[in-house]
SEBALO-666401 format. One record per residue (C-alpha): chain; x, z, y negated; residue in three letters. Coordinates in Angstrom, 1 decimal. Example, Ala and Ser with C-alpha at 12.3 -4.5 7.8 and 13.67 -1.06 7.14 Angstrom:
BEGIN
c = A&xx = 12.3&zz = 7.8&yy = 4.5&r = ALA
c = A&xx = 13.7&zz = 7.1&yy = 1.1&r = SER
END
This chain:
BEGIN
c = A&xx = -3.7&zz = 47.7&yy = -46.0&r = UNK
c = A&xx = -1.0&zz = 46.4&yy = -43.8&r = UNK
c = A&xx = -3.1&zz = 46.9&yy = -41.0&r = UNK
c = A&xx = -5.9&zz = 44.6&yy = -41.8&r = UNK
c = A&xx = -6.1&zz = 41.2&yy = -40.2&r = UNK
c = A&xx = -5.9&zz = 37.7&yy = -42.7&r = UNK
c = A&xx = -7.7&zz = 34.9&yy = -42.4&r = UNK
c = A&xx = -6.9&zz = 31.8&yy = -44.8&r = UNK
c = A&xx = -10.3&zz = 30.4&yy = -46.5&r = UNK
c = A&xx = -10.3&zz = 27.5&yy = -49.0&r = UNK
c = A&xx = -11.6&zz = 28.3&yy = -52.7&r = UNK
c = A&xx = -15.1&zz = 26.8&yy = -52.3&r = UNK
c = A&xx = -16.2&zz = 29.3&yy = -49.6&r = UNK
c = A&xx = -16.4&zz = 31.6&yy = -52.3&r = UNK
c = A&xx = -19.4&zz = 32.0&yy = -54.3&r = UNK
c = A&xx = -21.1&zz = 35.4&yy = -56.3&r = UNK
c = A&xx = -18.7&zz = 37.4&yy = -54.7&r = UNK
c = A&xx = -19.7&zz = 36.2&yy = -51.1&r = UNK
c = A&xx = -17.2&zz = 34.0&yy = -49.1&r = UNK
c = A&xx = -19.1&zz = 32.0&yy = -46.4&r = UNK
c = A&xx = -17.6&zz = 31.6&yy = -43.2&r = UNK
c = A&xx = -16.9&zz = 28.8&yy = -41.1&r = UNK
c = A&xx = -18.2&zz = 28.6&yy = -37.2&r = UNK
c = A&xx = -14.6&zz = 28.5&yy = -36.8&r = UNK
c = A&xx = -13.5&zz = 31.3&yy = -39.0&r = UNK
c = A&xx = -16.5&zz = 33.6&yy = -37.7&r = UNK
c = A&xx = -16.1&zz = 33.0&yy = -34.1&r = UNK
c = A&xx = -12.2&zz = 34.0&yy = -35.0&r = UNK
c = A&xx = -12.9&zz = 37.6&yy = -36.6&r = UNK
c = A&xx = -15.5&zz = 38.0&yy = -34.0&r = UNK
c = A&xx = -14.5&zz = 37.2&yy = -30.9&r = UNK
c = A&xx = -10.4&zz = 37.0&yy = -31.0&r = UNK
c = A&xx = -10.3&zz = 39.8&yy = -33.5&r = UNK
c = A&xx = -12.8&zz = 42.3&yy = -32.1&r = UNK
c = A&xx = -14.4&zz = 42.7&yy = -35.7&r = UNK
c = A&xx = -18.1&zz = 44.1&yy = -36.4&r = UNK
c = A&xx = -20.1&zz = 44.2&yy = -39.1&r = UNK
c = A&xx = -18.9&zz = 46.4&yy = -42.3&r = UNK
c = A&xx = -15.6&zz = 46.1&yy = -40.6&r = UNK
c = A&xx = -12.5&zz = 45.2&yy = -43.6&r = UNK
c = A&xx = -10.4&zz = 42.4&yy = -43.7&r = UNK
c = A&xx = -7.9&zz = 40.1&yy = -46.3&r = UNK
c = A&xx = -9.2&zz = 36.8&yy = -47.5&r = UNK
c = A&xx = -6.3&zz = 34.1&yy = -48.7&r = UNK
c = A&xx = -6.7&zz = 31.0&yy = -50.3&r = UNK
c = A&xx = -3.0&zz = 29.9&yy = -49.9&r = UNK
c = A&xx = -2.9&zz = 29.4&yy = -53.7&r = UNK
c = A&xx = -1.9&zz = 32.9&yy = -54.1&r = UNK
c = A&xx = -4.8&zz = 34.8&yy = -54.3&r = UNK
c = A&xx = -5.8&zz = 37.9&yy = -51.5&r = UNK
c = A&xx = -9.2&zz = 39.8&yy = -51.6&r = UNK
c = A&xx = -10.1&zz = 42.5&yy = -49.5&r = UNK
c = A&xx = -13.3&zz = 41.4&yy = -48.2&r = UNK
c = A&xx = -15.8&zz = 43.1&yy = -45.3&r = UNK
c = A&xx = -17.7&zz = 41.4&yy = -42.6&r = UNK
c = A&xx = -21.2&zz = 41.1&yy = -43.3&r = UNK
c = A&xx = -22.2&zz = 38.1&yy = -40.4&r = UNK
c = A&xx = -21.5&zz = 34.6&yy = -41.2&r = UNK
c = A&xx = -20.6&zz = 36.2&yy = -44.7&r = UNK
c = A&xx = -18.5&zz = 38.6&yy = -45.9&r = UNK
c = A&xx = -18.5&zz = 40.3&yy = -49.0&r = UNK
c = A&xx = -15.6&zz = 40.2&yy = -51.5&r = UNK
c = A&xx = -14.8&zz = 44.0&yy = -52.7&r = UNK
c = A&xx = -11.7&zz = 43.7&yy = -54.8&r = UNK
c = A&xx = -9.0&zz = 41.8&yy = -55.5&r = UNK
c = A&xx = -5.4&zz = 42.1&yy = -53.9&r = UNK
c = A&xx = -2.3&zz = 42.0&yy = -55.7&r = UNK
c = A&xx = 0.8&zz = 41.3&yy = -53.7&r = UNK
c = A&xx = 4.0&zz = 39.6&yy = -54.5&r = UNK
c = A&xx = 5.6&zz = 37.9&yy = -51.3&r = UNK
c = A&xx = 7.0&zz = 34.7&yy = -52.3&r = UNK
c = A&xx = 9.9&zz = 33.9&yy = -52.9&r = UNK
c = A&xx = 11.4&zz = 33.6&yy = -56.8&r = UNK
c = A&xx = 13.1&zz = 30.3&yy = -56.4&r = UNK
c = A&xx = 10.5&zz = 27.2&yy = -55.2&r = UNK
c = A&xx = 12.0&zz = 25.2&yy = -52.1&r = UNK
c = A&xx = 11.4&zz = 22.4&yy = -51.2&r = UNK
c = A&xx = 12.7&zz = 20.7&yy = -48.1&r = UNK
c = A&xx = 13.1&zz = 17.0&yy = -46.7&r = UNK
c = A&xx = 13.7&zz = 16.7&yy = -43.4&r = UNK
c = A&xx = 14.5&zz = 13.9&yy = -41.2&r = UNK
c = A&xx = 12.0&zz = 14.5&yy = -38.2&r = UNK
c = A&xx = 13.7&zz = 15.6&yy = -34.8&r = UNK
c = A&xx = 12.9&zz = 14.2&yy = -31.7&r = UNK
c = A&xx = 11.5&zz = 17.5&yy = -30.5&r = UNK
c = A&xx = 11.2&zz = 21.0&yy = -32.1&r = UNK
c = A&xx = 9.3&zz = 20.6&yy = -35.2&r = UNK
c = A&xx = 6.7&zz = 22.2&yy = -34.5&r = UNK
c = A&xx = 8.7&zz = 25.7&yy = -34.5&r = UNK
c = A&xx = 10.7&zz = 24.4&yy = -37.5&r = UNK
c = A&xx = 7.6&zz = 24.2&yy = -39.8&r = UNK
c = A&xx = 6.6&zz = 27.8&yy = -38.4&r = UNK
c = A&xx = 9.9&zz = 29.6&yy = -39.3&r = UNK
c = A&xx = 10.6&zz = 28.0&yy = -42.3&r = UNK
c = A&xx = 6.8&zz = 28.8&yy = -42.9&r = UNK
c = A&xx = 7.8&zz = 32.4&yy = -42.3&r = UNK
c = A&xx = 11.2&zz = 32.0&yy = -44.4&r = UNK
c = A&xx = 9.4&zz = 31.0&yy = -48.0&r = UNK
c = A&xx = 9.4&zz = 27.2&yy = -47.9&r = UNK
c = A&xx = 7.2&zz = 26.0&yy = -50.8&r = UNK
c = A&xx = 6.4&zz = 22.5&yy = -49.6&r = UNK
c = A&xx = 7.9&zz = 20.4&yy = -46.9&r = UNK
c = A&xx = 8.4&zz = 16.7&yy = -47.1&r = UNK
c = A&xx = 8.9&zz = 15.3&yy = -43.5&r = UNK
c = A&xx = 11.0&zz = 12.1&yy = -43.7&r = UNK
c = A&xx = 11.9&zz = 9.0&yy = -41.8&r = UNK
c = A&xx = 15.5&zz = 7.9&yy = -41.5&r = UNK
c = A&xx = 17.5&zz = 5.4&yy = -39.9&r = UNK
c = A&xx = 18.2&zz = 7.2&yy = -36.8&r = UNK
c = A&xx = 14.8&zz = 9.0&yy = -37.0&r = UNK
c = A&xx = 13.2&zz = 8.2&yy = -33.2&r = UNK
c = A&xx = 9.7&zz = 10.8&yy = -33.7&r = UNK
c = A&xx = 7.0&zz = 8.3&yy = -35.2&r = UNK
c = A&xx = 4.2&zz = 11.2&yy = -35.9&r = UNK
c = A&xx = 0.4&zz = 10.5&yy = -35.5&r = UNK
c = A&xx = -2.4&zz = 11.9&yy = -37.9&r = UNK
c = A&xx = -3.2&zz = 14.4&yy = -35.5&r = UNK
c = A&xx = 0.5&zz = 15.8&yy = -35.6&r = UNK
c = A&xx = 0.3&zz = 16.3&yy = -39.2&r = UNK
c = A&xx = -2.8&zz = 18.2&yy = -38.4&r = UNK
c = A&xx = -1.1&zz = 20.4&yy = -36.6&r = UNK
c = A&xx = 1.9&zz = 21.2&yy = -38.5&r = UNK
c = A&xx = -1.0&zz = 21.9&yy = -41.5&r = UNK
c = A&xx = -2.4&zz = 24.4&yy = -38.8&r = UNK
c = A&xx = 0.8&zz = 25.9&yy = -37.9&r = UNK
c = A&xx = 1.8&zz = 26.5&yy = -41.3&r = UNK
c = A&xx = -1.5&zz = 28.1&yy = -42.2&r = UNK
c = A&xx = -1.0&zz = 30.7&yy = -39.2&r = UNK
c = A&xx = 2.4&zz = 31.3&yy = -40.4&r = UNK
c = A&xx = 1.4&zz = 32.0&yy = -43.5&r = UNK
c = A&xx = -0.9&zz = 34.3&yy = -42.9&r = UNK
c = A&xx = 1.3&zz = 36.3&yy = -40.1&r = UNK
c = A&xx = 4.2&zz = 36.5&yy = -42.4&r = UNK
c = A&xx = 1.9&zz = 37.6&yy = -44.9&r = UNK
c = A&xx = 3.1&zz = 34.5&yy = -47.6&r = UNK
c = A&xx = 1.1&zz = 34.1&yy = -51.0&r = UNK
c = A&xx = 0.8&zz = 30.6&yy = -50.4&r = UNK
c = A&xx = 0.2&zz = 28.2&yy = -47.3&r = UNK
c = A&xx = 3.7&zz = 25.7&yy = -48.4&r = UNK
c = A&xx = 2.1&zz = 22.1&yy = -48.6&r = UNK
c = A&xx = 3.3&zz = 19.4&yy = -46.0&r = UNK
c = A&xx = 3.4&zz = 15.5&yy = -47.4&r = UNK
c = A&xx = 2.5&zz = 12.7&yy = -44.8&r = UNK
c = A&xx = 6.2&zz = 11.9&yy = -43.2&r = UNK
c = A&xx = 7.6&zz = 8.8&yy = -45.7&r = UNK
c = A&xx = 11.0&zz = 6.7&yy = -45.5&r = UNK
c = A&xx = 13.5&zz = 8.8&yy = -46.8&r = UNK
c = A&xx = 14.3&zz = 6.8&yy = -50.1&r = UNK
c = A&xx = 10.8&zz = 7.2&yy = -50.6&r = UNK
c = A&xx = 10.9&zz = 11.2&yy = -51.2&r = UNK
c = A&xx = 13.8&zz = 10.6&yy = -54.0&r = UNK
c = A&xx = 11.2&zz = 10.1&yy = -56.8&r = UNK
c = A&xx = 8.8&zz = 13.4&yy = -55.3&r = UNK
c = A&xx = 11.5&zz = 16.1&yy = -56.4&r = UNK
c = A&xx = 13.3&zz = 17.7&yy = -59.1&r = UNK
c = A&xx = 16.8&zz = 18.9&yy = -59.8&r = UNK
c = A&xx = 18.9&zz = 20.5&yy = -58.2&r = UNK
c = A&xx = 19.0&zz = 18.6&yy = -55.0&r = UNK
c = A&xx = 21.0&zz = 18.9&yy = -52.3&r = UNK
c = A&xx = 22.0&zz = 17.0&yy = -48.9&r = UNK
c = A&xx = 23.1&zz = 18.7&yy = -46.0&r = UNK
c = A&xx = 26.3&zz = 16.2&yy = -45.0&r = UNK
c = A&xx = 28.1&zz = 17.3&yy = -41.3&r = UNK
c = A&xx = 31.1&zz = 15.6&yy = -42.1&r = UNK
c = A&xx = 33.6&zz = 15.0&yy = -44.5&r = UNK
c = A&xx = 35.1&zz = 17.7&yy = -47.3&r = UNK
c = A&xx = 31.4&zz = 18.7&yy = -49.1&r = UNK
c = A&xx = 31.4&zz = 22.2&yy = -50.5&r = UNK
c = A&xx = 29.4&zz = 24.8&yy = -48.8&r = UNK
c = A&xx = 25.7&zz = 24.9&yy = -50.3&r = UNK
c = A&xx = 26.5&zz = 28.6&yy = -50.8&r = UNK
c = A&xx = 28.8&zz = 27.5&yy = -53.7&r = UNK
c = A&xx = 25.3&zz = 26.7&yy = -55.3&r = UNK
c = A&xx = 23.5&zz = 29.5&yy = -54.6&r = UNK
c = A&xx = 25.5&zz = 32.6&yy = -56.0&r = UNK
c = A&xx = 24.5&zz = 33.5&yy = -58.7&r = UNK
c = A&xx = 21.0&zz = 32.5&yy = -58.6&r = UNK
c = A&xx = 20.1&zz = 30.5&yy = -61.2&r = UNK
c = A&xx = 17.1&zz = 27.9&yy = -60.4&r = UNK
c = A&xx = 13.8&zz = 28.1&yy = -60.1&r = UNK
c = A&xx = 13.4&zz = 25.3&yy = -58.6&r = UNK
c = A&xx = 15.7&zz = 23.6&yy = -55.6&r = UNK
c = A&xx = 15.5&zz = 21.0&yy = -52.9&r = UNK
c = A&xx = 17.2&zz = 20.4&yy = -50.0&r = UNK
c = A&xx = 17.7&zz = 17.7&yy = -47.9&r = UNK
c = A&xx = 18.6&zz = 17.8&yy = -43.7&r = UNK
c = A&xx = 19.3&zz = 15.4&yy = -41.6&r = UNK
c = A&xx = 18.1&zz = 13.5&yy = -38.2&r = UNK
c = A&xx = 19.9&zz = 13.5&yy = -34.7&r = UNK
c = A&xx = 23.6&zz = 12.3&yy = -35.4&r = UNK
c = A&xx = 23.2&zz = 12.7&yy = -39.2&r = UNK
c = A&xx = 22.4&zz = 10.7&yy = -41.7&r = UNK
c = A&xx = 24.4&zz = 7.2&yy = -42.0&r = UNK
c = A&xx = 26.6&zz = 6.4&yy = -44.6&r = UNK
c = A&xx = 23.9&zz = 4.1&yy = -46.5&r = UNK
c = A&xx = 21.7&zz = 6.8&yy = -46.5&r = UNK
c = A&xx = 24.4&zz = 9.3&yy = -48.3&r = UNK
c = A&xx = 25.5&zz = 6.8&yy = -50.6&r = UNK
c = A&xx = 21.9&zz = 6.2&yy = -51.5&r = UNK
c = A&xx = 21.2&zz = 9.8&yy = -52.1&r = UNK
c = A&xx = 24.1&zz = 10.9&yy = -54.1&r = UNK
c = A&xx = 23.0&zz = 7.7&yy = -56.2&r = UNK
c = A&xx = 19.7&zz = 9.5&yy = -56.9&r = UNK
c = A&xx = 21.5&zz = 12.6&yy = -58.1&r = UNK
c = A&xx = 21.6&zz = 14.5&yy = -54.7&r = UNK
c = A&xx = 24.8&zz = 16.4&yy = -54.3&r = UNK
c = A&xx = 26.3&zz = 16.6&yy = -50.4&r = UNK
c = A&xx = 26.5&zz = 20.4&yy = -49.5&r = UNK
c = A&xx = 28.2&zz = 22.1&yy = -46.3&r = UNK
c = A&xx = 26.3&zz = 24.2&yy = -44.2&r = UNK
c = A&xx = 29.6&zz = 25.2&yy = -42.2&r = UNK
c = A&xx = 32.2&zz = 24.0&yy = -39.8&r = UNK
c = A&xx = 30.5&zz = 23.7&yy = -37.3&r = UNK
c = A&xx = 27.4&zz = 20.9&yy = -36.4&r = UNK
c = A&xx = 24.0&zz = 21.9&yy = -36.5&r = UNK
c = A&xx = 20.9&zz = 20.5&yy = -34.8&r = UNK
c = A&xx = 18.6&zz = 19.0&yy = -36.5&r = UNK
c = A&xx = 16.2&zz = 21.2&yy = -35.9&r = UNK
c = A&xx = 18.8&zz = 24.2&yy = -36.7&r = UNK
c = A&xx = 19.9&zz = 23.1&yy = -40.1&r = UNK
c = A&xx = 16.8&zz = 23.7&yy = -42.3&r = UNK
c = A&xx = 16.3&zz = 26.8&yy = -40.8&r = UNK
c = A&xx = 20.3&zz = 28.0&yy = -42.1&r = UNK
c = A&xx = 19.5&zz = 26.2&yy = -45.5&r = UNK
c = A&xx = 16.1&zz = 28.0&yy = -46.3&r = UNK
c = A&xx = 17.7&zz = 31.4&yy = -44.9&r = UNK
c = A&xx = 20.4&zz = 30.9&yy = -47.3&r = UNK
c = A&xx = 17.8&zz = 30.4&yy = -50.3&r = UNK
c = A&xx = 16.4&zz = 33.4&yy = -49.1&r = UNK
c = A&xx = 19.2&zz = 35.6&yy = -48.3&r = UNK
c = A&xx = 20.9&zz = 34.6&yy = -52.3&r = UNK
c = A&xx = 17.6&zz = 35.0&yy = -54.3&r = UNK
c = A&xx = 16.0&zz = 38.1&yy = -52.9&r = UNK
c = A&xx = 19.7&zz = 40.6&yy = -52.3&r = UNK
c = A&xx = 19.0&zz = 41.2&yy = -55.8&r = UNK
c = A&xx = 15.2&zz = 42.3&yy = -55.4&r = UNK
c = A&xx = 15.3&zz = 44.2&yy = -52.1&r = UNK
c = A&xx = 15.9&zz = 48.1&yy = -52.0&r = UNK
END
């Protein structure tokens, strides 16, 4: 099974048992994946349902249902001030990592001013991720927003990532697992300002370590996730 190439559909392709394919999607399996007709492959509709499907043309028949379990048991979400440069391969790892939904955000020292067709392609890039890393899900990615502006879009615990000053380590949270539910926040080129802490921790976010040492931005959400990940799965991993 772990052999078979994955291909991400949305839930209205599928009808009687038949998921019709897009030029797109076809031309894929086709012509990048050397499929032929009768040949198997794994449908996802990054809601968290797999069926093993084959390839009957344009169509391709659904033959059974496919239970996996790969997410993660804790949802993450992340805010992140947008980098310069580099996100692309941020939304790809932490894709890859378990991230549940990503909310890009603009701060005060945010430079990046992202166009629709950016967003597009971090959408894409997640989707690939997803389906290389074998996730459930395809993690959902909100338009970028003014930082303040993702305070009302989460739930506790939440967490800021604070360079500076005596914060404890986010570890200190983590062990023992205990939420199912947890955001993080990390910040832009030379960290977040002052205002912008003070705000947070005024919206219930607590300031967390992620070491001694400073972190790019591009760096930090990758340690934070990996973290999540590392605490919440030792437990289920033989």
């Amino acid at each position: 099974m772990n052999q078979l190439q994955r291909i991400t559909i949305s839930p209205d392709q599928i009808e009687n048992q038949k998921i019709t394919l897009t030029s797109e999607q076809y031309h894929y399996l086709i012509r990048v994946l050397r499929l032929q007709k009768s040949d198997r492959f794994i449908a996802m509709n990054g809601q968290g349902q797999w069926w093993l499907a084959k390839l009957l043309g344009q169509q391709a028949e659904i033959i059974e249902p496919i239970a996996i379990h790969t997410e993660l048991p804790i949802s993450v979400t992340l805010i992140i001030a947008l980098p310069k440069n580099g996100f692309d391969e941020v939304v790809k790892q932490i894709t890859e990592l378990g991230v549940t939904k990503i909310i890009p955000v603009i701060s005060d020292r945010t430079i990046l001013k992202p166009s629709p067709q950016k967003i597009d392609r971090w959408r894409r890039i997640a989707n690939e991720a997803a389906e290389q890393s074998e996730r459930q899900i395809v993690p959902e990615i909100r338009e970028p927003i003014p930082f303040k502006n993702s305070f009302s879009l989460v739930n506790q615990p939440k967490y800021i990532c604070y360079a500076r000053g005596n914060s404890p380590h986010l570890l200190n949270y983590l062990i023992p697992p205990s939420n199912t539910a947890i955001t993080i926040a990390t910040g832009p080129e030379g960290g977040w300002t002052e205002k912008e802490i003070q705000e947070a921790i005024a919206a219930e976010f607590q300031t967390v370590s992620l070491g001694k040492r400073i972190l790019t931005a591009t760096l930090a959400p990758i340690v934070a996730l990996s973290l999540v990940t590392a605490t919440t799965e030792m437990g289920s991993i033989k």
